[in-house]
HTML snippet that shows the backbone in 3Dmol.js (N, CA, C, O; Angstrom):
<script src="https://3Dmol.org/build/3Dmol-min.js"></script>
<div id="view" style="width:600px;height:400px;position:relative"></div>
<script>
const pdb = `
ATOM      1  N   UNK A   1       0.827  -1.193   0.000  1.00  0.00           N
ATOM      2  CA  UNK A   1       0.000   0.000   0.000  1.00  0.00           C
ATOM      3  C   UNK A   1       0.876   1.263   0.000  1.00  0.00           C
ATOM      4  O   UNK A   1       1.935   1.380   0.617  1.00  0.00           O
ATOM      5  N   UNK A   2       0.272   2.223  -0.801  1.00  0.00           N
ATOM      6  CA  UNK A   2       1.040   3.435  -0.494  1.00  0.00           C
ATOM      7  C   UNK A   2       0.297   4.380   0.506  1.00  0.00           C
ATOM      8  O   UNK A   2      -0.933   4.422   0.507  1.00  0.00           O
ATOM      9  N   UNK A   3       1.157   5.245   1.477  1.00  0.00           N
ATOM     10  CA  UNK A   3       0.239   6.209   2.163  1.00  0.00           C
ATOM     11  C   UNK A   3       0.704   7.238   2.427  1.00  0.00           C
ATOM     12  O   UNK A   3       1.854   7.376   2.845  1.00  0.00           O
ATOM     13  N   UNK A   4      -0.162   8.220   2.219  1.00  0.00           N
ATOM     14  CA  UNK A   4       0.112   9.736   2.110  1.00  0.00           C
ATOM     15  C   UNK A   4      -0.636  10.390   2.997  1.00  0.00           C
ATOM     16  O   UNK A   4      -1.815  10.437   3.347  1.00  0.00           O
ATOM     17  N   UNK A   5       0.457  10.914   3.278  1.00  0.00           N
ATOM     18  CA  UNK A   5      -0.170  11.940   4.831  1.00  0.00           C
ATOM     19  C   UNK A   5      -1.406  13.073   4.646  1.00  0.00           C
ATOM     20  O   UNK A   5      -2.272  13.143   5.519  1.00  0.00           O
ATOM     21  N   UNK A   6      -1.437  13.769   3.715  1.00  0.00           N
ATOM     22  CA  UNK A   6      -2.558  14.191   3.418  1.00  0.00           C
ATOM     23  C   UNK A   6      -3.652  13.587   3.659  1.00  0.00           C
ATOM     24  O   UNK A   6      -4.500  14.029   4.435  1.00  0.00           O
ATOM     25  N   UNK A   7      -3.781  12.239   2.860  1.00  0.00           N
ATOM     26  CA  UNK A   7      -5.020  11.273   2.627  1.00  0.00           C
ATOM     27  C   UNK A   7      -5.413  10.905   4.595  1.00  0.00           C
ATOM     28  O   UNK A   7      -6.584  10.912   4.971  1.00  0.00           O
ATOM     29  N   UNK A   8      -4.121  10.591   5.704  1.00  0.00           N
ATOM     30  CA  UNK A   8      -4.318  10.504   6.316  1.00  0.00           C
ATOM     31  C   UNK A   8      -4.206  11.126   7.480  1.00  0.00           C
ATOM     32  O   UNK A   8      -4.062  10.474   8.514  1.00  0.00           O
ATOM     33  N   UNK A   9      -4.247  12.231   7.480  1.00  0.00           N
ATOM     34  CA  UNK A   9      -4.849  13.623   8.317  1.00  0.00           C
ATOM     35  C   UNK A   9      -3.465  13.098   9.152  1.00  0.00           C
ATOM     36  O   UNK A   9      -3.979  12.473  10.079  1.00  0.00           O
ATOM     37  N   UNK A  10      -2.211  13.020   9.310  1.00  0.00           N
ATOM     38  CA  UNK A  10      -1.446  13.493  10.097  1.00  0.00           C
ATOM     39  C   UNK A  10       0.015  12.967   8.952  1.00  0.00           C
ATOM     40  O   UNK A  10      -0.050  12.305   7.916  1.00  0.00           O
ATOM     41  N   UNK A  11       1.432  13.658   9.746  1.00  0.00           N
ATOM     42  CA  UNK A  11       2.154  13.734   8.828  1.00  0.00           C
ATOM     43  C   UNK A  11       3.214  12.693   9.836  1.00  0.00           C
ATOM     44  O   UNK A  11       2.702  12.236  10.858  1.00  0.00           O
ATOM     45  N   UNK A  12       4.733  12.325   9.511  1.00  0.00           N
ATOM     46  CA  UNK A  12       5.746  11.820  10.252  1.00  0.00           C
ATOM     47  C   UNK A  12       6.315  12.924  10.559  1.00  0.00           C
ATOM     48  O   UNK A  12       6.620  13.784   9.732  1.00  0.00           O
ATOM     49  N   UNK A  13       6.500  12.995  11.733  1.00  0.00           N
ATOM     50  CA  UNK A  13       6.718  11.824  12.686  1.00  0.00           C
ATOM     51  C   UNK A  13       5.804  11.749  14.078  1.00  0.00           C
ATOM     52  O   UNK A  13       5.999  11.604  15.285  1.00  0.00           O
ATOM     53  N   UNK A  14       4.567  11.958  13.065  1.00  0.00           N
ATOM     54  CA  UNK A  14       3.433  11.633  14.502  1.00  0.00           C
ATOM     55  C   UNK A  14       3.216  10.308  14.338  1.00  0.00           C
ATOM     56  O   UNK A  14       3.183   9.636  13.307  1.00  0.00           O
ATOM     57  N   UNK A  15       3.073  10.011  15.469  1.00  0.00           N
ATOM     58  CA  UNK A  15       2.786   8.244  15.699  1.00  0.00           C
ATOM     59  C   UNK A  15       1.492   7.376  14.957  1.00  0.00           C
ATOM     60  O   UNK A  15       1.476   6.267  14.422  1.00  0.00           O
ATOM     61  N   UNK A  16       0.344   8.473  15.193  1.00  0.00           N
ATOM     62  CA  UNK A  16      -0.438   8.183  14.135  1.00  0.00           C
ATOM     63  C   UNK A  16      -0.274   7.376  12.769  1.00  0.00           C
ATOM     64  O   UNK A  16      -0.822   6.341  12.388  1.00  0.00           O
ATOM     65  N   UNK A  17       0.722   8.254  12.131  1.00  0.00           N
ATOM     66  CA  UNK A  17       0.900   7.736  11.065  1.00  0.00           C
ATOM     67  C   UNK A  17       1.706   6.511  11.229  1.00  0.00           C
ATOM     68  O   UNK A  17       1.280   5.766  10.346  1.00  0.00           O
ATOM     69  N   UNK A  18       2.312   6.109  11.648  1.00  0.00           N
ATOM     70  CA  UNK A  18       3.466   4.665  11.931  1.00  0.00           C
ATOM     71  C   UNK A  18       2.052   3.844  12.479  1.00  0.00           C
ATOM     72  O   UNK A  18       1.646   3.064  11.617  1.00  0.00           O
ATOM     73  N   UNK A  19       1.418   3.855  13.433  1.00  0.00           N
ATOM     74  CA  UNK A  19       0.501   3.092  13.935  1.00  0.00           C
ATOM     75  C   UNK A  19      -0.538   2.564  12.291  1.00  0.00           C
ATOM     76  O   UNK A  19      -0.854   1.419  11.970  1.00  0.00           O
ATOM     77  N   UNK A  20      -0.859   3.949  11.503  1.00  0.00           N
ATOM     78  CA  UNK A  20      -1.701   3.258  10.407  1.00  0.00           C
ATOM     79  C   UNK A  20      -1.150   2.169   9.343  1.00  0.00           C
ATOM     80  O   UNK A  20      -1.505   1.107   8.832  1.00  0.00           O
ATOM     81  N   UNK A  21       0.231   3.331   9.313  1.00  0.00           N
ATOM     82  CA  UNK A  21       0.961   2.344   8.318  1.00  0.00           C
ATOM     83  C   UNK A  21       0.941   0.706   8.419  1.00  0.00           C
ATOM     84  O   UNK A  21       0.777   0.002   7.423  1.00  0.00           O
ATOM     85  N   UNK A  22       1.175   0.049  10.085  1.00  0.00           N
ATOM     86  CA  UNK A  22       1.105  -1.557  10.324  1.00  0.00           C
ATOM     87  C   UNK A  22      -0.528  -1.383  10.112  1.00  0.00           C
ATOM     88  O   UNK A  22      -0.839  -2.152   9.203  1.00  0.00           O
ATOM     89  N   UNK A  23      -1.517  -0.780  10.523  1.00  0.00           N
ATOM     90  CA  UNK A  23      -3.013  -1.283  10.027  1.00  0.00           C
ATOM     91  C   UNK A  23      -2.808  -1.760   8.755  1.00  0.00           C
ATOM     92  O   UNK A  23      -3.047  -2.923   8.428  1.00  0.00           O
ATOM     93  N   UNK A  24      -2.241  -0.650   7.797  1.00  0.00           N
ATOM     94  CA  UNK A  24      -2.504  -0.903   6.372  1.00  0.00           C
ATOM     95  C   UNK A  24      -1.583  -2.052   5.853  1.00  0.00           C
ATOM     96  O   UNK A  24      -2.097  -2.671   4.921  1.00  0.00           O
ATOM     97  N   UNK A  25      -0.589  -2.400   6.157  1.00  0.00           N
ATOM     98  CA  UNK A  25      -0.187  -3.763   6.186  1.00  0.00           C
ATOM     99  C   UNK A  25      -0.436  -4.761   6.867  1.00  0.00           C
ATOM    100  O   UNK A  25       0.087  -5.797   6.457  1.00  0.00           O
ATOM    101  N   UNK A  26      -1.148  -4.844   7.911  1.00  0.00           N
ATOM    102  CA  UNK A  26      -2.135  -5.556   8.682  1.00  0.00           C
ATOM    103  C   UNK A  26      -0.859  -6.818   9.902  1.00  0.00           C
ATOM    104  O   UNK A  26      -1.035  -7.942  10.372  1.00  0.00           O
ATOM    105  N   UNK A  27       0.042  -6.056   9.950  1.00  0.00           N
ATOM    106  CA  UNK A  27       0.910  -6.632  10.643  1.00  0.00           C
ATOM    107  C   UNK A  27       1.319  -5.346  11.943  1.00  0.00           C
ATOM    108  O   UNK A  27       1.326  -4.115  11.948  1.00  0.00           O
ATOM    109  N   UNK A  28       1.646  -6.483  13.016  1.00  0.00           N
ATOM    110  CA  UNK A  28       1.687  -5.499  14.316  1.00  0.00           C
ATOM    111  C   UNK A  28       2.823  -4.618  13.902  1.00  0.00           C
ATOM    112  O   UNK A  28       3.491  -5.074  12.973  1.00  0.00           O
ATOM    113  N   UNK A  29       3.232  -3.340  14.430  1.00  0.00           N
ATOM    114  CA  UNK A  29       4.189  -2.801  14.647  1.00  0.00           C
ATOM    115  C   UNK A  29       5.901  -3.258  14.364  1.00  0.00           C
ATOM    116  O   UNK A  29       6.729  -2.940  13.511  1.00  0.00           O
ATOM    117  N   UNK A  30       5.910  -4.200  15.610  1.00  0.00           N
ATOM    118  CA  UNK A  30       7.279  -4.390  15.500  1.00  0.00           C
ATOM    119  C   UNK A  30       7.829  -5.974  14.255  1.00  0.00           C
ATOM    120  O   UNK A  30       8.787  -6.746  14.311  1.00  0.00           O
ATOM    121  N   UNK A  31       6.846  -5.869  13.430  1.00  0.00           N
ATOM    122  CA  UNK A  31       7.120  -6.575  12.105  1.00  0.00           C
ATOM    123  C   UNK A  31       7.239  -5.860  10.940  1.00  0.00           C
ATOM    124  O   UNK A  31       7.182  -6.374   9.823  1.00  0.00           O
ATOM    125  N   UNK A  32       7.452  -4.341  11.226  1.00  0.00           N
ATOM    126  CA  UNK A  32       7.629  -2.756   9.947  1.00  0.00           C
ATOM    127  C   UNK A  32       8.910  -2.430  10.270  1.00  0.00           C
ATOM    128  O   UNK A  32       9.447  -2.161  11.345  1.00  0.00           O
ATOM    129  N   UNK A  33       9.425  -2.524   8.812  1.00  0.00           N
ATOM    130  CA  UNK A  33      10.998  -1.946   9.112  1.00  0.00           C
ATOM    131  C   UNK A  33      10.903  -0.881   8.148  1.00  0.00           C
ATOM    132  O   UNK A  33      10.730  -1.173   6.965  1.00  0.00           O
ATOM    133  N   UNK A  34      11.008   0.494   8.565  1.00  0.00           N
ATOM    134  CA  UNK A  34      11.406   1.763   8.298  1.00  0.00           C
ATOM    135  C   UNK A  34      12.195   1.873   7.423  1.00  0.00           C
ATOM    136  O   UNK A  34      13.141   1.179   7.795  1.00  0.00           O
ATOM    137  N   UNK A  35      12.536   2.476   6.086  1.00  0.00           N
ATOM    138  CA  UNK A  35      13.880   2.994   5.406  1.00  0.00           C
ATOM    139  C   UNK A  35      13.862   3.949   5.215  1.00  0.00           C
ATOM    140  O   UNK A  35      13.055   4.274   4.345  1.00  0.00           O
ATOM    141  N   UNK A  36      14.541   4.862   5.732  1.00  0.00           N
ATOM    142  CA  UNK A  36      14.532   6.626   4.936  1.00  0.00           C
ATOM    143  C   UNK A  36      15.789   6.983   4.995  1.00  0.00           C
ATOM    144  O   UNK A  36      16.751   6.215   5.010  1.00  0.00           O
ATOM    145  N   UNK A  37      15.810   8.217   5.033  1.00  0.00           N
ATOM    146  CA  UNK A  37      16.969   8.906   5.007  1.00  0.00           C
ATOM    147  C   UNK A  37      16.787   9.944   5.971  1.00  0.00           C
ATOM    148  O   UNK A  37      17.727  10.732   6.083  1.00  0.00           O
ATOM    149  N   UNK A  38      15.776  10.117   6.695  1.00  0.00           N
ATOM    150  CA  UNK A  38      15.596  10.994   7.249  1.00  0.00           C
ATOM    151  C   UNK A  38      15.631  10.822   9.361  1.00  0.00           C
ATOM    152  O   UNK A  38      14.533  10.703   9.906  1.00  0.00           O
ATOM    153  N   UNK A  39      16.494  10.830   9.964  1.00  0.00           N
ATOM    154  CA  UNK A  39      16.767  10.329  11.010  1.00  0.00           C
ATOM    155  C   UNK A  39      15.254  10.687  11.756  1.00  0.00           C
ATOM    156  O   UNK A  39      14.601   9.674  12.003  1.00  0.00           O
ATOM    157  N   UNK A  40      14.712  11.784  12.086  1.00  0.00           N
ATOM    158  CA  UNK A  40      13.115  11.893  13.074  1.00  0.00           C
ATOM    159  C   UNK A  40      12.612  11.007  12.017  1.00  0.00           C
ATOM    160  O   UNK A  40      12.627   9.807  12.292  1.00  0.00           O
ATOM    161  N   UNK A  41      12.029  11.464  10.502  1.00  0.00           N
ATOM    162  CA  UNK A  41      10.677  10.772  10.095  1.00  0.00           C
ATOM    163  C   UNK A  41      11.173   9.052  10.270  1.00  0.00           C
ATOM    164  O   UNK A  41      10.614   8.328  11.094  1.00  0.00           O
ATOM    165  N   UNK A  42      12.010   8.680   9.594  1.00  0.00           N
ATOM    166  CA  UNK A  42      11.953   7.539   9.199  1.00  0.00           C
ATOM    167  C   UNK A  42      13.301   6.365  10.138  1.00  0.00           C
ATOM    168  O   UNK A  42      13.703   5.312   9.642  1.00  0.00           O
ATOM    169  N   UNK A  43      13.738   6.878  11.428  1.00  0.00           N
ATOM    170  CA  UNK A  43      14.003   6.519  12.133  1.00  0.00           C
ATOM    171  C   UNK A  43      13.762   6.805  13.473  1.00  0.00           C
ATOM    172  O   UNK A  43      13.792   5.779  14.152  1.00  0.00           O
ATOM    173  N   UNK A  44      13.566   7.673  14.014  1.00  0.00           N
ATOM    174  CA  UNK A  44      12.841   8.271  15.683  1.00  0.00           C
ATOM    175  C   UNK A  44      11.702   7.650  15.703  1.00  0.00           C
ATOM    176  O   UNK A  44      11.313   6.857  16.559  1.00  0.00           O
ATOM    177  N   UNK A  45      10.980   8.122  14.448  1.00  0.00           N
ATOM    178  CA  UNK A  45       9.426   7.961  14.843  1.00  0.00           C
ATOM    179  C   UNK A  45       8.895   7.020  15.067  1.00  0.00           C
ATOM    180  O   UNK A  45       8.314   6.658  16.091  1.00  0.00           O
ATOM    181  N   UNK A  46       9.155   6.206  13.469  1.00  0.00           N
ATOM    182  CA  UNK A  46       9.343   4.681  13.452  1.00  0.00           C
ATOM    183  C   UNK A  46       9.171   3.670  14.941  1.00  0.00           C
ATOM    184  O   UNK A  46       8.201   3.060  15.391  1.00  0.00           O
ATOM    185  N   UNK A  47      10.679   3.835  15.460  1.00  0.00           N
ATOM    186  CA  UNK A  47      10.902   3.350  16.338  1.00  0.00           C
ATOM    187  C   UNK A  47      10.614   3.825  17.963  1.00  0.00           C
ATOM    188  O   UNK A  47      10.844   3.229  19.016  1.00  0.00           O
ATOM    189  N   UNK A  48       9.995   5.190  17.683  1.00  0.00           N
ATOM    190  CA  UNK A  48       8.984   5.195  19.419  1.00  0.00           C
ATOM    191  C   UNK A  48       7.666   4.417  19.424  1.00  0.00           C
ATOM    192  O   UNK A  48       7.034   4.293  20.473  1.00  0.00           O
ATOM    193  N   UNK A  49       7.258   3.914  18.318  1.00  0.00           N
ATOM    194  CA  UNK A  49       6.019   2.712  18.382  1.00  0.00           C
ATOM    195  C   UNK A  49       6.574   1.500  18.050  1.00  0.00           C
ATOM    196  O   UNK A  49       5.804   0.650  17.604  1.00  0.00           O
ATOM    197  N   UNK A  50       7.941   1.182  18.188  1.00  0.00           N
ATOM    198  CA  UNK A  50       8.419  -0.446  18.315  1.00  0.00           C
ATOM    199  C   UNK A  50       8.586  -0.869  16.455  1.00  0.00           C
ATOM    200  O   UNK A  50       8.587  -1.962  15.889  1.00  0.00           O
ATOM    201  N   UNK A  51       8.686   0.245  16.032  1.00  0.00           N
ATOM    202  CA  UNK A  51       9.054  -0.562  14.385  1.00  0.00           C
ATOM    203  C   UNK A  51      10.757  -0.655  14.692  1.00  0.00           C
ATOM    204  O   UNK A  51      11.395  -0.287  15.678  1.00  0.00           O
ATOM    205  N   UNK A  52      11.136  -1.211  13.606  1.00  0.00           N
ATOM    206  CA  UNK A  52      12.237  -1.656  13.675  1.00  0.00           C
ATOM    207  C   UNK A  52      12.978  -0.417  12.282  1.00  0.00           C
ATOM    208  O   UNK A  52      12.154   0.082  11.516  1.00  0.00           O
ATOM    209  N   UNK A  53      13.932  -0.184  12.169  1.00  0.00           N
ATOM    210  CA  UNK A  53      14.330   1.230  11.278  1.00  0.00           C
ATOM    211  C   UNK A  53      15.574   1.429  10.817  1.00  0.00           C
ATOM    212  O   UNK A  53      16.470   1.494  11.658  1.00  0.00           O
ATOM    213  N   UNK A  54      15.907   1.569   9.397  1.00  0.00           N
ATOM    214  CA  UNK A  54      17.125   2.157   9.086  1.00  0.00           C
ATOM    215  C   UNK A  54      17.613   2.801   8.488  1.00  0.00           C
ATOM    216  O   UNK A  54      16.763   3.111   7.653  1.00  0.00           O
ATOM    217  N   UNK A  55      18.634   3.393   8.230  1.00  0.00           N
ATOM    218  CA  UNK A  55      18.992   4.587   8.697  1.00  0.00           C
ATOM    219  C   UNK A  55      19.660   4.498   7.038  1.00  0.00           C
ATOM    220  O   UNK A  55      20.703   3.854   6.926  1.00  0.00           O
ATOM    221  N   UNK A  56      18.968   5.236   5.578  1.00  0.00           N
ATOM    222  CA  UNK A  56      19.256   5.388   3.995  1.00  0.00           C
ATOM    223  C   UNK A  56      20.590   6.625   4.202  1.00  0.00           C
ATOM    224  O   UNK A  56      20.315   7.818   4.325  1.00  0.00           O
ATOM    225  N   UNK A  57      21.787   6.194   4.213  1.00  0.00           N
ATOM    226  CA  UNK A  57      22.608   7.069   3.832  1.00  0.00           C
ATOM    227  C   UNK A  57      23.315   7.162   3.250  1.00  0.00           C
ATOM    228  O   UNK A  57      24.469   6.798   3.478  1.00  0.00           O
ATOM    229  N   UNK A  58      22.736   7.920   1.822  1.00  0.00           N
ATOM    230  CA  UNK A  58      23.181   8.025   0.765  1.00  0.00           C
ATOM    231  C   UNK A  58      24.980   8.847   0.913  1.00  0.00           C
ATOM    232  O   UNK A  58      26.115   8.489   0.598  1.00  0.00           O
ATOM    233  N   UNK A  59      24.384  10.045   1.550  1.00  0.00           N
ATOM    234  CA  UNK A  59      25.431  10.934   1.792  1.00  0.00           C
ATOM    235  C   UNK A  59      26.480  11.135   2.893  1.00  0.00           C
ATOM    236  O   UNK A  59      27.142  12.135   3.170  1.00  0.00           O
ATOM    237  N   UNK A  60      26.438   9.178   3.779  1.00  0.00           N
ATOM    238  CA  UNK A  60      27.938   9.420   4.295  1.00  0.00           C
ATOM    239  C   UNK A  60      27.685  10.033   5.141  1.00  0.00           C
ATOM    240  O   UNK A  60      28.817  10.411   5.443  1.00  0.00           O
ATOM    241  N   UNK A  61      26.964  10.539   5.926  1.00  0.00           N
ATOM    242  CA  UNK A  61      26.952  11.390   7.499  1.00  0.00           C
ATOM    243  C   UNK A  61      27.393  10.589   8.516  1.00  0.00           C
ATOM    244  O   UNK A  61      28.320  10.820   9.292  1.00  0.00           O
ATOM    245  N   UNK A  62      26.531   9.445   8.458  1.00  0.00           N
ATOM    246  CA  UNK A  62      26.709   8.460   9.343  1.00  0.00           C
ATOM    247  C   UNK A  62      25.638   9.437  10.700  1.00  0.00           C
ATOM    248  O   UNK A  62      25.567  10.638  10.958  1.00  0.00           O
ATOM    249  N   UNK A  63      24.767   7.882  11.455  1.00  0.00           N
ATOM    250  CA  UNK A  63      24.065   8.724  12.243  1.00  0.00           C
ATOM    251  C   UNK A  63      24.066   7.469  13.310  1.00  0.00           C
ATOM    252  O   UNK A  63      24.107   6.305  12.911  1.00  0.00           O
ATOM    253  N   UNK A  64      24.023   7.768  14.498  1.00  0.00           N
ATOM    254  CA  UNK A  64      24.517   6.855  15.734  1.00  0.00           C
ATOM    255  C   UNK A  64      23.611   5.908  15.658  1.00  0.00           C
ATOM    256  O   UNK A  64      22.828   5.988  14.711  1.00  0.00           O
ATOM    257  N   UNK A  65      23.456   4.687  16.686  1.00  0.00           N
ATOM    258  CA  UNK A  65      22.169   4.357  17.525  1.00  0.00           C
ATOM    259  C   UNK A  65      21.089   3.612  15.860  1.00  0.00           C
ATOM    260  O   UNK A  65      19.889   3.861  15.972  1.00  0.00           O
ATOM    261  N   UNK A  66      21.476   2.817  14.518  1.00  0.00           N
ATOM    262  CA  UNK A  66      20.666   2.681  14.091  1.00  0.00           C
ATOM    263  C   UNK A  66      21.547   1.969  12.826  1.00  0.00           C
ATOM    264  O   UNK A  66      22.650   2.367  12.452  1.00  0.00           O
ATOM    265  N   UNK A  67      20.960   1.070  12.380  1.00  0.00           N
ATOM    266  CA  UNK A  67      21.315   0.452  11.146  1.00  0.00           C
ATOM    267  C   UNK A  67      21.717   1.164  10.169  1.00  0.00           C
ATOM    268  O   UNK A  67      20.640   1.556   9.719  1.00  0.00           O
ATOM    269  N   UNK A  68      22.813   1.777   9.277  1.00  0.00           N
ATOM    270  CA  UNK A  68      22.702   2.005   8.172  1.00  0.00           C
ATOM    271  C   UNK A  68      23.445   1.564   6.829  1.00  0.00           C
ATOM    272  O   UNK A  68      24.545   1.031   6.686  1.00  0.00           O
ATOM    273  N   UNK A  69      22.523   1.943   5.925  1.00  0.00           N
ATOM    274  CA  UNK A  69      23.162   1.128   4.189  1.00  0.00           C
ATOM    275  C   UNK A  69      23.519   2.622   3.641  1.00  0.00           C
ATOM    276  O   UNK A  69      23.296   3.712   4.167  1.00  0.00           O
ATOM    277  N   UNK A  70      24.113   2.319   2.476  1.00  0.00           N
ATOM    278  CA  UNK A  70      24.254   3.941   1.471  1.00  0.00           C
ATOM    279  C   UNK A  70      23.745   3.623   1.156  1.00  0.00           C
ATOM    280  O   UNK A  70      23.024   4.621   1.166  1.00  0.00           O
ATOM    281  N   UNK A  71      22.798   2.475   0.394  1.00  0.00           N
ATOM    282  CA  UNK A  71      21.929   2.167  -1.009  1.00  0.00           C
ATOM    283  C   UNK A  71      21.331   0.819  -0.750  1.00  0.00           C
ATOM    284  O   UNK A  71      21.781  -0.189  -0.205  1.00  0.00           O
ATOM    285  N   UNK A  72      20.004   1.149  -1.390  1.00  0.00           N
ATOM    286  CA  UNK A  72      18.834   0.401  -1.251  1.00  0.00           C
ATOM    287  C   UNK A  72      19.079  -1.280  -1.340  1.00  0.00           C
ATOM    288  O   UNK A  72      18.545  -2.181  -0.693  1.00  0.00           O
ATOM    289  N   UNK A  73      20.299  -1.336  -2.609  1.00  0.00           N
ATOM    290  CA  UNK A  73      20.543  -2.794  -2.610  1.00  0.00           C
ATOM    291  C   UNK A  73      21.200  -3.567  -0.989  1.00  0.00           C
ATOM    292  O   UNK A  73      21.218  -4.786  -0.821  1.00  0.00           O
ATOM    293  N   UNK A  74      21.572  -2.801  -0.198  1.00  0.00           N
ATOM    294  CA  UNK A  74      22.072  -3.446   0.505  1.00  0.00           C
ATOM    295  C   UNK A  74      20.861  -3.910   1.868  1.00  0.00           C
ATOM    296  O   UNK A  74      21.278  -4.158   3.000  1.00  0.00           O
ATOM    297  N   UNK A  75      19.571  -3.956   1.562  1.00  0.00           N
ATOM    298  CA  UNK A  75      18.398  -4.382   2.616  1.00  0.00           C
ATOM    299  C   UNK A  75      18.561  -5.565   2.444  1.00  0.00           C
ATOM    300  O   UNK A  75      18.595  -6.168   3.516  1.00  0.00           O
ATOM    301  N   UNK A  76      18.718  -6.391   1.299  1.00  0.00           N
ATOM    302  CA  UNK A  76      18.801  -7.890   1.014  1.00  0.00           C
ATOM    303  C   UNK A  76      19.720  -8.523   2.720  1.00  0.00           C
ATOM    304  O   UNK A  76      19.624  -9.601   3.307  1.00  0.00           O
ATOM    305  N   UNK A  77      20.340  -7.587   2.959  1.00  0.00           N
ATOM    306  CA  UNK A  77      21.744  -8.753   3.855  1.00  0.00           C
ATOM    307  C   UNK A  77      21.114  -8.358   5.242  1.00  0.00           C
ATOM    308  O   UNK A  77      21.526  -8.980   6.221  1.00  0.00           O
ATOM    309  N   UNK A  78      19.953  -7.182   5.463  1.00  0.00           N
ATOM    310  CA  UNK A  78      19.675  -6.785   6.929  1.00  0.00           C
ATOM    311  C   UNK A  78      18.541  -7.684   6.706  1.00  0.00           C
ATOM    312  O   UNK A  78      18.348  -8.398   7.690  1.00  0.00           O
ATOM    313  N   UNK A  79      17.743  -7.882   5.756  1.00  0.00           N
ATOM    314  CA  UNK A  79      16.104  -8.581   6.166  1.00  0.00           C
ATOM    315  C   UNK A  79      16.322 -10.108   6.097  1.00  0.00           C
ATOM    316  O   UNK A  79      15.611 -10.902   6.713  1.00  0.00           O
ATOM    317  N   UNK A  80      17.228 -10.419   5.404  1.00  0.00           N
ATOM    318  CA  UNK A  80      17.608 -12.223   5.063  1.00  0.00           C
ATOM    319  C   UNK A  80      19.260 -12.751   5.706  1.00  0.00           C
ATOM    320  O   UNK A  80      19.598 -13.923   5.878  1.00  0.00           O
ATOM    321  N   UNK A  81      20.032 -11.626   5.954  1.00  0.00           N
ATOM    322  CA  UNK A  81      21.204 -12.069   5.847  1.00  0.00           C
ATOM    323  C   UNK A  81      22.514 -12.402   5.306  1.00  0.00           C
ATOM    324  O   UNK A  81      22.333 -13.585   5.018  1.00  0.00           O
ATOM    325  N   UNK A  82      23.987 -12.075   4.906  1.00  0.00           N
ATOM    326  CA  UNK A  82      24.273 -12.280   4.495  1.00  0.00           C
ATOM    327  C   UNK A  82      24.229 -13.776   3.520  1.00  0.00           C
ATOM    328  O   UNK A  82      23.779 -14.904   3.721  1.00  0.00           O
ATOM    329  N   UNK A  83      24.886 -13.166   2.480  1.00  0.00           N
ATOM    330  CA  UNK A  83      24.416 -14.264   1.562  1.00  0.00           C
ATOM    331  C   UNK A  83      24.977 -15.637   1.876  1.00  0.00           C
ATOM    332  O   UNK A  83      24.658 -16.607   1.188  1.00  0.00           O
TER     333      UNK A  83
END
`;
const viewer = $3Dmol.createViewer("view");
viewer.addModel(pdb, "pdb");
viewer.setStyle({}, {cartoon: {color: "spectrum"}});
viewer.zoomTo();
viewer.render();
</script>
């Protein structure tokens, strides 16, 4: 499903929205793993309702306290494991 904060009257990183998001995948909370790039939306928030979250860094900052890849291909080795 896709979901857009508009459509659902609140934006990230209100909890609201993380709570609908597992409705709309119909799985509890801490079975949603987060990817952004954005440390509040798509890692804080995420994870003050028990999702699990990591941390898209494209640009090398590096950010404490949280999983991170530079690039999308590398979710394969966090959700399954190295190969």
């Amino acid at each position: 499903p896709i979901l857009v904060s508009s459509q659902l009257g609140c934006r990230k990183p209100h909890p609201r929205f993380y709570r609908l998001a597992a409705e709309a995948l119909g799985v509890p909370a801490a079975r949603v793993l987060s990817v952004g790039d954005d440390p509040d939306n798509d890692v804080r928030g995420p994870r003050a309702l028990g999702m699990k979250s990591v941390h898209l860094d494209r640009r090398r900052k590096g950010w404490a306290h949280t999983p991170r890849i530079e690039g999308l291909e590398a979710l394969e080795a966090i959700l399954f494991g190295p190969a």
